[in-house]
N, C-alpha and C positions, 0 to 999 in steps of 0.2 A: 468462373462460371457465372452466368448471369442471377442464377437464382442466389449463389453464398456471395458475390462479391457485397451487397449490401451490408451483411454482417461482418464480413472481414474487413472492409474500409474501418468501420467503428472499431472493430477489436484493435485494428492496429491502431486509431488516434485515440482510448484508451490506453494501450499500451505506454506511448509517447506522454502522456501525460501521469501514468504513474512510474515511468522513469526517471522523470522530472520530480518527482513529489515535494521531496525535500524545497527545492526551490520556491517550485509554486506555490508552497506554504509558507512561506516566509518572505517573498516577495510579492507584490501586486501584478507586478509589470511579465504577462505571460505572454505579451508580444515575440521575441524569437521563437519560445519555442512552440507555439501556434502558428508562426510564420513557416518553421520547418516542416512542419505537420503538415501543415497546407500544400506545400511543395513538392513533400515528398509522396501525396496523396495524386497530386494536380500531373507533377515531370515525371515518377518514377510509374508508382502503381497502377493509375489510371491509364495511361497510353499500353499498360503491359495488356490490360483488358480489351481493350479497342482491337487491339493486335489480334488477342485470341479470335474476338465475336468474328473479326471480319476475315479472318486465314480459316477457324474450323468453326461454324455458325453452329452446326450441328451439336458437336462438343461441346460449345461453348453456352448453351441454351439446353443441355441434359436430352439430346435429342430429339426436342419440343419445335423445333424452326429451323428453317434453311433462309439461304440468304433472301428468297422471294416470300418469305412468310414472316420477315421480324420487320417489324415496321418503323421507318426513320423515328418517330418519336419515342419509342424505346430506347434505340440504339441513344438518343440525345439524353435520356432521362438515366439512363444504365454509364455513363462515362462522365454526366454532372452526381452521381452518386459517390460515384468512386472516391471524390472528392469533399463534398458536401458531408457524409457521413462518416468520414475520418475528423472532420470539424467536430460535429458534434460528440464522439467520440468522446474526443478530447477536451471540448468544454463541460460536459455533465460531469465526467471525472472530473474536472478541476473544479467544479463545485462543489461535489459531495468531498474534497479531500478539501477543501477549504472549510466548509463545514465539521470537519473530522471525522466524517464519515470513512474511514479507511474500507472497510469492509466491503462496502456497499460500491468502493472505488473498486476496488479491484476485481469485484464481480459483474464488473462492467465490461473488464474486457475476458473473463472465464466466459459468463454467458453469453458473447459474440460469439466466441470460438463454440464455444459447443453447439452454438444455431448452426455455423456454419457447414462442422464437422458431420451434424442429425442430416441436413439435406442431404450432405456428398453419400452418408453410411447409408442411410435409409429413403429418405425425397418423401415424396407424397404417397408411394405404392409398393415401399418397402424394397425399391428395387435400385435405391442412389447408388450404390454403391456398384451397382452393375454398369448405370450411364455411366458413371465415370472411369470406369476402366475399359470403355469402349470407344475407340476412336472415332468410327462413325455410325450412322444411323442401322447400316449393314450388320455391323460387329456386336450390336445391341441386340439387334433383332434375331441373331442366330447364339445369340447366348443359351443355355441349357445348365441344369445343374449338375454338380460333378468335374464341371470344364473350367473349373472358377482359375487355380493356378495355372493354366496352359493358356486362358484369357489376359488373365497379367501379365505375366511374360512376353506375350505380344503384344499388348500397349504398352509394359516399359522400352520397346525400342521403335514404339510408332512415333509419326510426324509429330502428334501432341505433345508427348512424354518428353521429344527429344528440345523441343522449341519452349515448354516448360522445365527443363535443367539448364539451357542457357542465360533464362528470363531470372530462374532462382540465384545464378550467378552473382546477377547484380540487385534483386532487389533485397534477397536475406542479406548478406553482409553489410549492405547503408543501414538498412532499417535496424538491425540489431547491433551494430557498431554507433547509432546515435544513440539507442536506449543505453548502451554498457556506457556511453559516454556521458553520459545525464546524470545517469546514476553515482559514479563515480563524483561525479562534480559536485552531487548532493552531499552525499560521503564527504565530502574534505568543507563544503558550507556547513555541515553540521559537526565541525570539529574533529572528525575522527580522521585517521589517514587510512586509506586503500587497503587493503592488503589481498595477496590471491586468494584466503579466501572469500573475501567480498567479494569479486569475480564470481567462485564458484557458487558461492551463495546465490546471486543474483541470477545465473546461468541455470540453477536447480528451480528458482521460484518460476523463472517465464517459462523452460521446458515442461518444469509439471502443471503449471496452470493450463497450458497450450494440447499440449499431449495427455496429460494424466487427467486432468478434470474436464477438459475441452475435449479429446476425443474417445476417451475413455468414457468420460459419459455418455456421448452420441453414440457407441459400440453396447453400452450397458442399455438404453432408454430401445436402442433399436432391436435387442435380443429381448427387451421384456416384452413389448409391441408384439413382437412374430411370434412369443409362445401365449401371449394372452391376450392379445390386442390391443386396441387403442385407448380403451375407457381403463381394465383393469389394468393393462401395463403402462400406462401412463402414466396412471395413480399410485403406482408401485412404485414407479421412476422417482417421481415427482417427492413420495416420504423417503427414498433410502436417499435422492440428494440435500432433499430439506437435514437431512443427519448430520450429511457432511458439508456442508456448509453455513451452518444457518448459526450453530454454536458460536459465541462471542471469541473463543479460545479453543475453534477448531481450525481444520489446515487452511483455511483461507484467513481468518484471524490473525496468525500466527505470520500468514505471508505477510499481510497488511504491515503487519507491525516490522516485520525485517525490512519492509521498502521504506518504510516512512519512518519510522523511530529511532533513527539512529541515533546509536550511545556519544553521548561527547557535550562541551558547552553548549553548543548550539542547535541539539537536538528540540522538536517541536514536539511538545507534551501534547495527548487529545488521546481519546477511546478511538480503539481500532471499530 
């Protein structure tokens, strides 16, 4: 969608770049794997976007515009983003992880995801979560409460849902089979050898950061908002996440340092 794709570009060239950590801390030379990041922002993700805006404009814009109300310099600025801020993504990560900033790395791509996850759950009117599981501007507009699971049901097998499981086909497995592959490569430059549960380790840090802090937040920040509003549930929001992650040796800490620290000769000493 046009409103999260901005945040998601980033989260994913965040991503790619603390996949990579190890390397990029010990090497200068972040040419390949910015060159990947770029590519796979530029071939894979960005034309999946272009696809959406111009097959369901409606959907794809949170029911805000149809094809004769989204104007060409959007569309131009919305598919140079897609790219653009996967870049940057991925170079402020690699500066704050060059710096040793770990923490601060990897909340680079948590806070993507949960920007991106607050639009889809809640938007601006508390009501994201409804755009999106409405296929068009019709199925929005005759939403009511109480209808929410017989509403889902019916976008998991609309035109959107079905042309998004095809589109997830290809780009989850690239984009998560380069990060498992990065990482891995870290894992044996930093002297240690592989093991499954390095895998699983890895596979527990990106799902919970994505899932558990990413959208679990945007589910917590959107439930405190609708019983208190915006000033007092925000502020709510804002100290129970400042709890969980702000700690030097809480769960994002703890991620940091399983991405980046790895045990072995070759491990890179620095504060998470």
């Amino acid at each position: 969608m046009v409103q999260v794709d901005v945040f998601w570009s980033y989260g994913i060239g965040a991503g790619f770049a603390l996949a990579a950590a190890n390397q990029l801390r010990s090497d200068r030379d972040t040419g390949p794997y910015l060159t990947a990041t770029a590519i796979y922002a530029a071939a894979v993700f960005g034309p999946s976007g272009a696809w959406l805006l111009w097959q369901f404009t409606s959907w794809e814009t949170m029911h805000t515009g149809t094809h004769d109300t989204v104007p060409g310099w959007l569309v131009a600025l919305f598919t140079a983003t897609n790219t653009t801020q996967a870049i940057l993504g991925f170079l402020i990560t690699r500066w704050l992880l060059d710096a040793g900033r770990f923490r601060l790395a990897c909340l680079q791509a948590v806070g993507a995801y949960f920007a991106m996850f607050f639009i889809l759950v809640h938007g601006w009117d508390g009501t994201g979560y409804q755009r999106f599981f409405s296929p068009t501007a019709a199925d929005f507009g005759r939403w009511t409460a109480g209808d929410e699971l017989q509403n889902v049901r019916t976008w998991l097998t609309s035109d959107v849902a079905l042309t998004l499981y095809g589109m997830g086909v290809v780009l989850v497995p690239i984009m998560l089979g380069l990060c498992l592959r990065w990482h891995l490569a870290g894992v044996r430059a930093a002297g240690a050898a592989p093991t499954r549960r390095t895998v699983l380790r890895f596979a527990a840090i990106v799902l919970g950061g994505i899932f558990g802090l990413g959208l679990g937040g945007a589910i917590a920040a959107s439930v405190l908002i609708h019983l208190l509003g915006w000033l007092a549930g925000g502020a709510a929001f804002a100290l129970a996440a400042l709890a969980v992650v702000a700690p030097r040796r809480g769960i994002v800490g703890l991620a940091a340092r399983q991405l980046v620290r790895i045990d072995g000769p070759g491990a890179v000493p620095g504060p998470a």
